[in-house]
SERO-4910 file (N, C-alpha, C, O; in steps of 0.05 Angstrom, whole numbers):
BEGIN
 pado doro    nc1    nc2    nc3   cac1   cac2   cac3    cc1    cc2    cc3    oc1    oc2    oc3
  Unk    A   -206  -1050   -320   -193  -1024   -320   -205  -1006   -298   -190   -992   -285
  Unk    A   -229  -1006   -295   -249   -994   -290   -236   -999   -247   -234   -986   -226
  Unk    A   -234  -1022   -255   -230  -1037   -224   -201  -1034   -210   -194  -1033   -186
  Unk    A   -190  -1034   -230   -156  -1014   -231   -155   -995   -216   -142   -995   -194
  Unk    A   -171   -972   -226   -170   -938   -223   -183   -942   -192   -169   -936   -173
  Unk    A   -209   -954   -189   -219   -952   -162   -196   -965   -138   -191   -955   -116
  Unk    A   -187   -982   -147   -168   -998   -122   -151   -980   -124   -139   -982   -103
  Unk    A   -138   -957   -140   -117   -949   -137   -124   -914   -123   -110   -901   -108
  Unk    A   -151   -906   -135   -159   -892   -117   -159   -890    -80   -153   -873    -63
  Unk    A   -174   -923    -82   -171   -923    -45   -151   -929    -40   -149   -927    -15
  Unk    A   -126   -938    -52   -104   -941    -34    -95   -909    -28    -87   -903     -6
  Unk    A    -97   -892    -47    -95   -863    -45    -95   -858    -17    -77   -858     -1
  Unk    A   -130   -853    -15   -146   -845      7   -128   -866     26   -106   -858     19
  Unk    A   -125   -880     38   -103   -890     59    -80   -883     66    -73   -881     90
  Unk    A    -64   -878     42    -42   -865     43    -34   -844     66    -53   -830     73
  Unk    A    -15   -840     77    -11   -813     93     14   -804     83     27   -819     69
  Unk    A     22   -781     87     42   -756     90     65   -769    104     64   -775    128
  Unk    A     83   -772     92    110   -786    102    128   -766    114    142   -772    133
  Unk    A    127   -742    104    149   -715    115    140   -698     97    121   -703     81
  Unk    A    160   -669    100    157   -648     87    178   -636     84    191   -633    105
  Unk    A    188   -627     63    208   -617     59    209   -583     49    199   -579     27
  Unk    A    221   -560     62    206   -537     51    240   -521     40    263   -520     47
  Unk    A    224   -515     22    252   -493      8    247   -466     -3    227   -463    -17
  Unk    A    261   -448      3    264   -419      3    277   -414    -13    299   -425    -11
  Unk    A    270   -391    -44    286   -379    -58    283   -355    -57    263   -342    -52
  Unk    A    313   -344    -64    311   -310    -62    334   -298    -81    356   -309    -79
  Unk    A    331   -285    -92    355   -272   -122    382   -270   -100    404   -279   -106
  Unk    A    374   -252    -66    399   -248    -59    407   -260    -40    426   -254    -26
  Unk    A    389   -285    -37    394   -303     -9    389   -287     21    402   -295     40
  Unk    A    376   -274     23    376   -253     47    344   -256     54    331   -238     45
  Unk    A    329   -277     69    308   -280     67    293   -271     89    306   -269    110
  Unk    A    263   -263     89    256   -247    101    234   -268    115    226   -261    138
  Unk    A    227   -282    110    221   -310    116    230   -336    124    246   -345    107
  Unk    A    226   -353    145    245   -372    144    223   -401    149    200   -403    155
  Unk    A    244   -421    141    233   -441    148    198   -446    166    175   -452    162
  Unk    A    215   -438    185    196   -445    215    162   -432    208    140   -442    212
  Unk    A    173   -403    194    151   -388    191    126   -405    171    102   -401    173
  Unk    A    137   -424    153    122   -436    129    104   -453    141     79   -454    139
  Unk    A    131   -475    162    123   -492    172     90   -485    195     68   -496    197
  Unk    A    103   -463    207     73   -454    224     54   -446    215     33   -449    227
  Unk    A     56   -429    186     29   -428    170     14   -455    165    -10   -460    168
  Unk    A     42   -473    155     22   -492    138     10   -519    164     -8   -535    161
  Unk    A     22   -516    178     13   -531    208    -17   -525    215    -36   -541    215
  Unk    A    -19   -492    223    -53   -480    228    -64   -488    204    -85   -498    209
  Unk    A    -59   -489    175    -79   -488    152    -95   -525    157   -117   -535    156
  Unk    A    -72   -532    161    -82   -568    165    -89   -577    188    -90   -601    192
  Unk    A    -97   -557    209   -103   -563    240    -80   -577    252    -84   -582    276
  Unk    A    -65   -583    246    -45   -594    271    -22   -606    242    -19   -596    220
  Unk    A     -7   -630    256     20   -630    246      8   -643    216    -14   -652    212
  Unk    A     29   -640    198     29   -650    170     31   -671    167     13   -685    158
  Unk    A     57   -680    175     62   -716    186     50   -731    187     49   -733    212
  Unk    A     35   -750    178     21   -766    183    -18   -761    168    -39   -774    166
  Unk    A    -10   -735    161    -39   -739    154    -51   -752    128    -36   -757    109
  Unk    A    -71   -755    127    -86   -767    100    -73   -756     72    -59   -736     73
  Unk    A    -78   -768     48    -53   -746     26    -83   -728     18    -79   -705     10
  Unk    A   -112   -737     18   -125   -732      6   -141   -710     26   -162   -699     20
  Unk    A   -129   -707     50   -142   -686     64   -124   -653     74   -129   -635     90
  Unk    A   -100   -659     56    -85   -639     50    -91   -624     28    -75   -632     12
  Unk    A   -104   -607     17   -114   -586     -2    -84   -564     -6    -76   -546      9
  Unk    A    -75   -576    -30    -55   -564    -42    -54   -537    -42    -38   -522    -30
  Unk    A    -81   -529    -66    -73   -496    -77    -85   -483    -51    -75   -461    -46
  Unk    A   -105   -493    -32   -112   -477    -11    -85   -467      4    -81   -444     12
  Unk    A    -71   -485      8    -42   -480     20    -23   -465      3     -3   -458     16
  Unk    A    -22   -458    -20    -17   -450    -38    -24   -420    -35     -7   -403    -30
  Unk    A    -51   -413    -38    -60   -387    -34    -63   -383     -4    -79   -365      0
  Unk    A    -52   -392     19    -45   -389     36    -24   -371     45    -24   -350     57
  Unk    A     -9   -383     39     32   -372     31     28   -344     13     38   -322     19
  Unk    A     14   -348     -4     21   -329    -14      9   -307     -7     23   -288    -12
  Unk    A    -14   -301      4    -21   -287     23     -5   -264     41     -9   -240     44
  Unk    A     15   -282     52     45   -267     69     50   -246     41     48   -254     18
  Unk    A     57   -217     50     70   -199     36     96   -211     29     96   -211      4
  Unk    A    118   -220     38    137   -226     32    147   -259     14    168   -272     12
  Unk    A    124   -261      5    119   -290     -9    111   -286    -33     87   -284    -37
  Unk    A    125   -284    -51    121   -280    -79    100   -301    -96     80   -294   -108
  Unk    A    111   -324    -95     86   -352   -104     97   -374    -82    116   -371    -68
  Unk    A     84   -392    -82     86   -420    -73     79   -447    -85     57   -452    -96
  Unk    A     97   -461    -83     88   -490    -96     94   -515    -77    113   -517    -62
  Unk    A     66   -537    -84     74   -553    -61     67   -587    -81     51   -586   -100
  Unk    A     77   -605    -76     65   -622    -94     86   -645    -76    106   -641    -63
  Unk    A     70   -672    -82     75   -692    -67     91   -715    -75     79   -736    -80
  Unk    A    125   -714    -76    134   -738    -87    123   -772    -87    103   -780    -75
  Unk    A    139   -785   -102    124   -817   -101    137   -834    -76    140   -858    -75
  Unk    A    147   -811    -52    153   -820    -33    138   -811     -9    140   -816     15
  Unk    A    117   -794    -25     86   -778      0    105   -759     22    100   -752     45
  Unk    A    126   -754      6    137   -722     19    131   -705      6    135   -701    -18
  Unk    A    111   -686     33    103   -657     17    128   -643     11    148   -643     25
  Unk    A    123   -630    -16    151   -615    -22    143   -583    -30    135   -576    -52
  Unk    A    147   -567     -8    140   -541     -8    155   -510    -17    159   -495      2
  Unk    A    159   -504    -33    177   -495    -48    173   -448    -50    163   -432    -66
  Unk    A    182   -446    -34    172   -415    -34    193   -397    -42    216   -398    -34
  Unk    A    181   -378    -62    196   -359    -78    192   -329    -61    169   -320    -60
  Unk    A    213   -313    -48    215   -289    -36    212   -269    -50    228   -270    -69
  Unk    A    197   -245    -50    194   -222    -49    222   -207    -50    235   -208    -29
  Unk    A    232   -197    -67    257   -184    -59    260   -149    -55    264   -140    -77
  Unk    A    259   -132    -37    262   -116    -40    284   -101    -56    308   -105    -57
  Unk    A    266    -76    -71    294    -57    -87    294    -33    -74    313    -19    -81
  Unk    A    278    -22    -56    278      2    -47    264      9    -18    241      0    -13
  Unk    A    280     28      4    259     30     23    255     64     26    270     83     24
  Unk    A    231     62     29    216     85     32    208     98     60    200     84     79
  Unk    A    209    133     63    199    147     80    187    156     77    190    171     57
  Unk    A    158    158     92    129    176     83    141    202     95    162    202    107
  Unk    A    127    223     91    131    246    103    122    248    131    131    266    146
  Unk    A     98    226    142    101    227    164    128    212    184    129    218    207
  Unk    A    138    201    177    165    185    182    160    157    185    175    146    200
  Unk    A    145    145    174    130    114    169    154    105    151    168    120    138
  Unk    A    156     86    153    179     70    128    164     44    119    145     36    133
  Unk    A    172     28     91    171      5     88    181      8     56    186     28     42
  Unk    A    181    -17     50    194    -26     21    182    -26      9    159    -27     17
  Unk    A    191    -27    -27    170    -41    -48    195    -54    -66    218    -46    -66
  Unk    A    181    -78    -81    196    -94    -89    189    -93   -130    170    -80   -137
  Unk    A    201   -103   -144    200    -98   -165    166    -89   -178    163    -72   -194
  Unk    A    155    -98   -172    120    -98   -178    111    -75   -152     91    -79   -138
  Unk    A    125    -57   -149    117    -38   -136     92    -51   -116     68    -46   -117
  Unk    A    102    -66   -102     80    -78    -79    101    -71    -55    125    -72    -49
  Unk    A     70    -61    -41     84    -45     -2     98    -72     11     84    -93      8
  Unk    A    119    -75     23    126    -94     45    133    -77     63    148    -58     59
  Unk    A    120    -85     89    129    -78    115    159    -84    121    174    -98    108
  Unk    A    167    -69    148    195    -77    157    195   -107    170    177   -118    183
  Unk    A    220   -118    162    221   -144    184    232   -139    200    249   -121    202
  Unk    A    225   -159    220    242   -155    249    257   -183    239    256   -202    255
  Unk    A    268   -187    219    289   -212    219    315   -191    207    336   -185    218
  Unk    A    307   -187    190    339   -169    181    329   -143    161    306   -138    152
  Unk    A    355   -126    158    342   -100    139    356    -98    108    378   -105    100
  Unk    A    336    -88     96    352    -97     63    368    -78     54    358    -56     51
  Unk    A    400    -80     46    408    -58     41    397    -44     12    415    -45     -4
  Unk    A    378    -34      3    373    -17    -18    370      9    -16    369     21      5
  Unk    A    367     22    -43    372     56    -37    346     72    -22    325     67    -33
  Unk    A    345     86     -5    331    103     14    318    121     -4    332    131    -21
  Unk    A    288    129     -3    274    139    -12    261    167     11    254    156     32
  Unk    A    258    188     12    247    199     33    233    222     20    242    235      1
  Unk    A    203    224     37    186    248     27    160    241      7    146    258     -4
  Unk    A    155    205      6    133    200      7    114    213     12    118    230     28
  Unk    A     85    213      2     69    219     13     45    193     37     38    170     34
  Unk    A     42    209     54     30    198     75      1    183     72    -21    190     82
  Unk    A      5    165     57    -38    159     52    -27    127     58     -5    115     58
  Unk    A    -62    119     64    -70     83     66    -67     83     43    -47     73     32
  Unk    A    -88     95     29    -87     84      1    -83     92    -25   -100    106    -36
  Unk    A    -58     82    -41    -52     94    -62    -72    108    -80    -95    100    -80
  Unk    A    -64    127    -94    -79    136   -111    -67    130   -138    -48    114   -135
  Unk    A    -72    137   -161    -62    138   -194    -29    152   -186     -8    140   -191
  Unk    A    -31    175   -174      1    188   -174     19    175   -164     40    172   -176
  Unk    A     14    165   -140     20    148   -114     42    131   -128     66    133   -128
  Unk    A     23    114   -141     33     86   -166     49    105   -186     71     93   -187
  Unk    A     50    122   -198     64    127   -218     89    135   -202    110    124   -209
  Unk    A     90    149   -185    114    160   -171    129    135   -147    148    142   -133
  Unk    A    121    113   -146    122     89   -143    137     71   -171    153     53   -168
  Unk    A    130     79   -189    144     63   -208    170     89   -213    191     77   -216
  Unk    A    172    108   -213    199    122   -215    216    109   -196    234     94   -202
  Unk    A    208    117   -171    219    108   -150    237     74   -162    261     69   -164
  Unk    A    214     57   -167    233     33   -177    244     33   -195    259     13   -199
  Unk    A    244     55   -216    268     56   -245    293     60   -236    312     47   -244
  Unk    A    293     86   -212    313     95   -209    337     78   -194    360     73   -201
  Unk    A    320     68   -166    328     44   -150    338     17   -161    355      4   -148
  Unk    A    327      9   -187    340    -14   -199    373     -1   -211    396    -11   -212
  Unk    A    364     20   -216    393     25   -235    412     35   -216    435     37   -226
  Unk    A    409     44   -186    427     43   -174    448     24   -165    472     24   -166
  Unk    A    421      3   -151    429    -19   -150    442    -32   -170    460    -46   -161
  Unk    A    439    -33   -191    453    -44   -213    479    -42   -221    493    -59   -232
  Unk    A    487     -6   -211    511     -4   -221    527      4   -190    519     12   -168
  Unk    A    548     -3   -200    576    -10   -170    587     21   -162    596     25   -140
  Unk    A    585     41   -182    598     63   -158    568     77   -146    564     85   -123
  Unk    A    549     79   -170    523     93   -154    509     81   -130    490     91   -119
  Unk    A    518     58   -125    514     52   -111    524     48    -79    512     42    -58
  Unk    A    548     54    -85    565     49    -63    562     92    -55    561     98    -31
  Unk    A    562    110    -73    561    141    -74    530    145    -67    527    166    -54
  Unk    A    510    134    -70    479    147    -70    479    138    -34    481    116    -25
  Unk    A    478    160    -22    467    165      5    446    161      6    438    145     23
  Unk    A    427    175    -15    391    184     -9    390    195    -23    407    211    -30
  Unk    A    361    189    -35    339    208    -54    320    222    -40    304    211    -25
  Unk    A    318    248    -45    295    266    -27    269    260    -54    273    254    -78
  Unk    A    248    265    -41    222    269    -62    213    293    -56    201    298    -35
  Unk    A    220    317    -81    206    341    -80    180    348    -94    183    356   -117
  Unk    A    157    347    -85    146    362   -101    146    389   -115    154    410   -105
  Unk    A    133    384   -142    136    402   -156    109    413   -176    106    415   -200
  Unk    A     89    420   -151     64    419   -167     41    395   -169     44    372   -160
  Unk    A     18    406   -183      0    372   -181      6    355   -206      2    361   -229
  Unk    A     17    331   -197     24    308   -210     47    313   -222     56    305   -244
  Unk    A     57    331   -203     90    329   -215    108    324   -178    102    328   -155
  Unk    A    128    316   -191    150    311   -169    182    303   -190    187    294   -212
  Unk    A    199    312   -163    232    311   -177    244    291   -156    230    280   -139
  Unk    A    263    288   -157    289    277   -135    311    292   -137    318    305   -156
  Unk    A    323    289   -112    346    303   -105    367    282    -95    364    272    -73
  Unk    A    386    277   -109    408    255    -93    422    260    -75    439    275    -84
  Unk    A    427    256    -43    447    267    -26    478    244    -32    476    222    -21
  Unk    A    496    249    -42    519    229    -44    535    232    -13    541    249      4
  Unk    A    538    199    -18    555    194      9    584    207      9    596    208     30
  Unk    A    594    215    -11    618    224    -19    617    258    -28    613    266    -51
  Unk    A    621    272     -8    620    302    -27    598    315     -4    582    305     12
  Unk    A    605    345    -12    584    370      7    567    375    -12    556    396     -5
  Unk    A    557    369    -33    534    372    -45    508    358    -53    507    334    -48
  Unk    A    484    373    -66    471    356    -74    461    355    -97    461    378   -108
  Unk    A    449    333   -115    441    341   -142    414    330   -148    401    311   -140
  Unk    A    409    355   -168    372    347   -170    381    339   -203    396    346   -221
  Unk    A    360    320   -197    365    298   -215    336    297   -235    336    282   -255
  Unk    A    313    312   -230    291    316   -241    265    293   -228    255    289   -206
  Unk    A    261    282   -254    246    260   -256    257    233   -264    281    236   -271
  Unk    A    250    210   -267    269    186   -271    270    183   -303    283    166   -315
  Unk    A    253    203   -314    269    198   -349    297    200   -362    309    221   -360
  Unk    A    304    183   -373    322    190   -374    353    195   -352    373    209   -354
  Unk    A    343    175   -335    360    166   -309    385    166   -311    401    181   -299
  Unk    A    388    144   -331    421    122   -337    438    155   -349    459    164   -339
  Unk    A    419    167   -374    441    187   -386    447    212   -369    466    226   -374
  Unk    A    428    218   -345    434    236   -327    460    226   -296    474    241   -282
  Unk    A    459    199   -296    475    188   -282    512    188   -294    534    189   -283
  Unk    A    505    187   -320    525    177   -328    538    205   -334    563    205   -335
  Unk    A    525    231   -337    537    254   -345    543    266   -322    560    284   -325
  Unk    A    533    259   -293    551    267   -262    572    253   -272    589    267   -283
  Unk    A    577    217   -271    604    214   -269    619    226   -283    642    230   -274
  Unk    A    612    235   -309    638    244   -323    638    279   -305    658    294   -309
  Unk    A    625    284   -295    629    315   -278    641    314   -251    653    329   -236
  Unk    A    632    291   -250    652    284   -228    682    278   -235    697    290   -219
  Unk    A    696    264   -255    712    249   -264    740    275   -263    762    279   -252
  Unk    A    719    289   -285    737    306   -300    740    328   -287    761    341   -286
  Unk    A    716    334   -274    716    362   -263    713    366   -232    726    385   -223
  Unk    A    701    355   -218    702    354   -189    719    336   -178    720    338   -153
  Unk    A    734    318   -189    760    310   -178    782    326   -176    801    320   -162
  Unk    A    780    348   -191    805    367   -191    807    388   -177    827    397   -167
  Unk    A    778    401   -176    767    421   -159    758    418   -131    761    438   -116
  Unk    A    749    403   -124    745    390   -101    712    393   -106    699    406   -123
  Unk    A    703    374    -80    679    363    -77    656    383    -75    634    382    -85
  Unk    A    670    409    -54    658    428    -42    653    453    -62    634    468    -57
  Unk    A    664    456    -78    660    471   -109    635    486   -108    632    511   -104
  Unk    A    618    468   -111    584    478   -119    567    455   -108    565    432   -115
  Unk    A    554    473    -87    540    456    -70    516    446    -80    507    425    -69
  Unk    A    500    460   -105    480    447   -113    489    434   -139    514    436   -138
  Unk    A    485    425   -155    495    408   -184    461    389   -195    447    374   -181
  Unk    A    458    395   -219    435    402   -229    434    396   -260    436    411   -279
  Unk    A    430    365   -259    428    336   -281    402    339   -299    406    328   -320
  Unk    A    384    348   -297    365    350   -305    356    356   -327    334    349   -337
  Unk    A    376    373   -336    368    375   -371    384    364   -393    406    353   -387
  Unk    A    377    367   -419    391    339   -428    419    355   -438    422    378   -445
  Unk    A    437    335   -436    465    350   -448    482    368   -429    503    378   -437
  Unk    A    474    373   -403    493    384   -391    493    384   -366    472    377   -356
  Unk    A    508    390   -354    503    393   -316    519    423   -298    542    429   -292
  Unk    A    494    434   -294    498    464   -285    503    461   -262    490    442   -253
  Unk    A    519    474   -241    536    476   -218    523    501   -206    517    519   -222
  Unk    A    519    503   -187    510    528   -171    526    532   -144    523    521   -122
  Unk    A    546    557   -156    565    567   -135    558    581   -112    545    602   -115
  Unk    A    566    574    -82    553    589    -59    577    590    -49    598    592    -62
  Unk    A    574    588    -25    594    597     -2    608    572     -2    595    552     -8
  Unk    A    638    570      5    644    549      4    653    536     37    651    548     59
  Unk    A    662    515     35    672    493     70    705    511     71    719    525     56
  Unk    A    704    500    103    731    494     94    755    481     83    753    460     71
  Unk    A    780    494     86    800    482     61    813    451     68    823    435     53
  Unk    A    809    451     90    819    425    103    799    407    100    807    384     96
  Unk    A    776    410    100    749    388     88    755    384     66    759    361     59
  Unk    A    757    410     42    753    413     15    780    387     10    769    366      2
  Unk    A    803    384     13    825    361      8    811    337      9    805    323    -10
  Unk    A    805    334     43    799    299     49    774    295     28    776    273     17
  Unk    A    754    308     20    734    304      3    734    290    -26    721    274    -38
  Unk    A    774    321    -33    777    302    -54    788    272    -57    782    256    -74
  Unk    A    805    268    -34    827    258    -27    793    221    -27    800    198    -32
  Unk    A    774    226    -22    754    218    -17    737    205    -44    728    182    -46
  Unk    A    736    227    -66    723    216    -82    746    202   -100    741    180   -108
  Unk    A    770    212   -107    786    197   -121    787    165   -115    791    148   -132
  Unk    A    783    162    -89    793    135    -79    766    121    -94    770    107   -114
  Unk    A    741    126    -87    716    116    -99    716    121   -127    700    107   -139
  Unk    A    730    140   -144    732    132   -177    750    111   -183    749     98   -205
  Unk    A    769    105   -163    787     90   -176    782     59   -169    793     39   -179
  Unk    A    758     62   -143    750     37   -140    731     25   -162    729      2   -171
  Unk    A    713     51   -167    704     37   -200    710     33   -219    700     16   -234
  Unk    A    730     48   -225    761     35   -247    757      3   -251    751    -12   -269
  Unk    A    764     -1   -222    775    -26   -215    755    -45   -224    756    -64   -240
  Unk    A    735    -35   -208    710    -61   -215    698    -60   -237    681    -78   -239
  Unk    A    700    -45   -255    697    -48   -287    705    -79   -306    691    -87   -325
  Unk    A    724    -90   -299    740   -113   -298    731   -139   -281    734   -161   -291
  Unk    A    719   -136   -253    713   -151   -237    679   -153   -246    672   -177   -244
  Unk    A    662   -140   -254    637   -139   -248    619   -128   -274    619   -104   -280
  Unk    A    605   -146   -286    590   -130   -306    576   -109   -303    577    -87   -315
  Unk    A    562   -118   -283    539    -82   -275    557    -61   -260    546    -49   -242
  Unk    A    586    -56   -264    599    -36   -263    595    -22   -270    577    -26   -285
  Unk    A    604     14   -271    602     35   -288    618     42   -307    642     44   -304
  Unk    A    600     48   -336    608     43   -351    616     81   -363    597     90   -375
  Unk    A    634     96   -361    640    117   -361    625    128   -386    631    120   -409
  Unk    A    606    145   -382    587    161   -404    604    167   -440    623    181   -447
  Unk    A    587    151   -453    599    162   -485    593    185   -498    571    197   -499
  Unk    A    610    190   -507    604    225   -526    592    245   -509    573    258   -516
  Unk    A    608    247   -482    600    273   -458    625    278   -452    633    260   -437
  Unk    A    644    296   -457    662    305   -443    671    335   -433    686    349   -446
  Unk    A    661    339   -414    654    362   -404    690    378   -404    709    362   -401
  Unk    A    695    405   -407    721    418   -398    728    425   -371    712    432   -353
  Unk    A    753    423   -371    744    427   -329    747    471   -342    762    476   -361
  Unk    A    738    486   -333    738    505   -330    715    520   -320    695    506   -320
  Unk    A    710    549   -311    696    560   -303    663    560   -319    642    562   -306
  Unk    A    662    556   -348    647    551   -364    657    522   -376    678    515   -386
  Unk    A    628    503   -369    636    482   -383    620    471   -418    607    451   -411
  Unk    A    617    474   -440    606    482   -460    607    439   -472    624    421   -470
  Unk    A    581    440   -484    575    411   -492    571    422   -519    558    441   -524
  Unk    A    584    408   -535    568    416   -574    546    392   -573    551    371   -561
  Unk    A    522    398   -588    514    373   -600    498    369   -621    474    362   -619
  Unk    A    507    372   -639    506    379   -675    507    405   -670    528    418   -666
  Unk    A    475    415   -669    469    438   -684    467    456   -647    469    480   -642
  Unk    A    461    434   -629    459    442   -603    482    447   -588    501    431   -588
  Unk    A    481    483   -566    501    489   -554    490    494   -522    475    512   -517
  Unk    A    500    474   -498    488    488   -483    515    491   -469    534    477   -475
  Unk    A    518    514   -446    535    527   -428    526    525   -396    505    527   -383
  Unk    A    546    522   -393    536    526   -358    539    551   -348    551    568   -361
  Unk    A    532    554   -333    532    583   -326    558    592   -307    567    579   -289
  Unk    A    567    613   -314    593    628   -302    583    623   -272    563    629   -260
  Unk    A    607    610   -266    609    611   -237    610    626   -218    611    620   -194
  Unk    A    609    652   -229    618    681   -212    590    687   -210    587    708   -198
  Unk    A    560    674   -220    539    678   -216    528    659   -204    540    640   -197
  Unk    A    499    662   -199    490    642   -191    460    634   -211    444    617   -205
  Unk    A    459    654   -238    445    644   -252    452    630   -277    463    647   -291
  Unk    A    450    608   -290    456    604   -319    451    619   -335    431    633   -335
  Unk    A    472    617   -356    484    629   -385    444    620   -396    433    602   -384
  Unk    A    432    632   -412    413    632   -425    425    613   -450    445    616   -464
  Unk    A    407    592   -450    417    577   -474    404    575   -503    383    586   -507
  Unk    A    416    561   -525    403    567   -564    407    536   -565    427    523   -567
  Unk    A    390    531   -564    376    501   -574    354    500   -597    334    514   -603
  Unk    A    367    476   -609    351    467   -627    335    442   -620    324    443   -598
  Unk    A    332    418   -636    326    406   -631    336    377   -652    325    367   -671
  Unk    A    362    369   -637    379    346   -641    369    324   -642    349    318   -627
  Unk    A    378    308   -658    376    285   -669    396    265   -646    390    251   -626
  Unk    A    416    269   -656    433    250   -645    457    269   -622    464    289   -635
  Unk    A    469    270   -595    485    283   -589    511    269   -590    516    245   -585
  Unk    A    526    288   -600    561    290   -611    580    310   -585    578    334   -585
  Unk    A    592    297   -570    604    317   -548    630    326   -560    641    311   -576
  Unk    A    639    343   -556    663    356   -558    680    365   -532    667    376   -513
  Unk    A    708    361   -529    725    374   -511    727    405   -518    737    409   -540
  Unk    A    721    424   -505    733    441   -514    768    446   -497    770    447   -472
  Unk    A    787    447   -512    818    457   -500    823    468   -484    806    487   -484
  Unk    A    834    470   -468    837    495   -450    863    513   -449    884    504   -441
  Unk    A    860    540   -459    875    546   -461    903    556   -439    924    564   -449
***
């Protein structure tokens, strides 16, 4: 037995590297990496070509923690069929978001909030982040406002009209260890501050229905600021308005993009799913019940909100109010 294992050991050690075969995965097929690139890492790691060399003078996980090394290389696996083809198998980094420092620096981060630089192979379409702060090295806030950043960014991405409508997120600070976002929409003369990423999905979903119901009718240009941030309602802040010939195509603009998410509701699961128990009134005051909670938006003929009587709700219950 003993004499088995040894003879089958040295035939090992004789053995050489027949080929190599390398494969690339990526969730969106859009790779930032290619072939050639693997192949030339793993070429320098083994001093010269793969082909032909010893099986026992190829060091797997070294090559292994090699690859993964590259920012845009998520893990790597390499292992040697019973035909002594290396079989090299690399999993991509996918970006969800790209970022602007405040000094005007850019780069990505990918689900695990890890930095990727830009490639000079292609650019990822995800949602635009701007107003970073400028440092080498993260701090505790850095990372936390780094993980907002990716709450918000997945759920854009996720769903089919915010995505196709989110222009850009500004990063405002708001004090130490606080910061908000501001959404610029590709569709419309306004913008909306959106807070912090708590509570994201139900602040997303209570624009669309303000959009739906109420800025499809009135036009886009209405109220240039619009202001998601607290829970149960969305306050409008009336200024000066565009002109009347913008104010049409705007609407004429967002209707087409509600009705394209109509559409893809049917075509696409991560569609938008039109907000439950929020239905705002289209009128000058738009009023939400919710049990025991009433909040108001503020008269449009001002530019401060109605002072609101809150309690503190359990469950929210929307109501239409009629119009008379």
């Amino acid at each position: 037995m003993i004499t088995l294992l040894l003879a089958a050991i040295g035939r090992k050690k004789k053995e050489l590297c027949s080929d190599y075969e390398v494969t690339i995965k990526g969730t969106q097929n859009n790779f930032f990496v290619d072939k050639k690139d693997i192949v030339k890492l793993l070429t320098a790691a083994c001093d010269g070509e793969i082909k032909g060399q010893h099986l026992t003078e190829i060091k797997m996980r070294k090559l292994e923690e090699l690859l993964e090394d590259n920012e845009w290389i998520q893990r790597a696996e390499l292992w040697f069929d019973n035909k002594n083809i290396l079989k090299v198998i690399v999993t991509e980094r996918e970006p969800i978001a790209r970022i602007f420092t405040t000094a005007g620096n850019s780069f990505y981060i990918d689900s695990s909030t890890k930095k990727m630089r830009l490639s000079d192979k292609m650019s990822a379409r995800v949602p635009v982040f701007t107003g970073f702060p400028e440092k080498k090295l993260w701090t505790g806030n850095d990372s936390a406002l780094a993980h907002d950043i990716k709450t918000i960014a997945l759920y854009v991405q996720q769903n089919n009209f915010w995505n196709s409508q989110v222009s850009q997120l500004d990063i405002t600070n708001c004090g130490y260890n606080c910061w908000q976002f501001e959404m610029v929409p590709l569709v419309g003369n306004h913008t909306v501050r959106l807070g912090n990423a708590e509570n994201i999905e139900e602040k997303f979903n209570r624009l669309f229905t303000f959009y739906k119901q109420v800025l499809s009718k009135t036009g886009f240009d209405k109220y240039p600021v619009l202001d998601v941030e607290f829970d149960g309602q969305v306050i409008g802040v009336k200024e000066k308005t565009t002109n009347k010939i913008d104010s049409i195509q705007l609407r004429r603009n967002v209707e087409k993009l509600l009705q394209q998410s109509r559409a893809a509701q049917y075509d696409s699961i991560g569609a938008i799913n039109p907000p439950r128990n929020y239905t705002p009134t289209v009128n000058d005051s738009t009023t939400v019940e919710e049990n025991n909670k009433t909040t108001t938006t503020p008269d449009m003929n001002t530019k401060k909100p109605v002072p609101v009587k809150t309690t503190n709700p359990t469950k929210p219950k929307a109501v239409m109010k009629k119009r008379e």
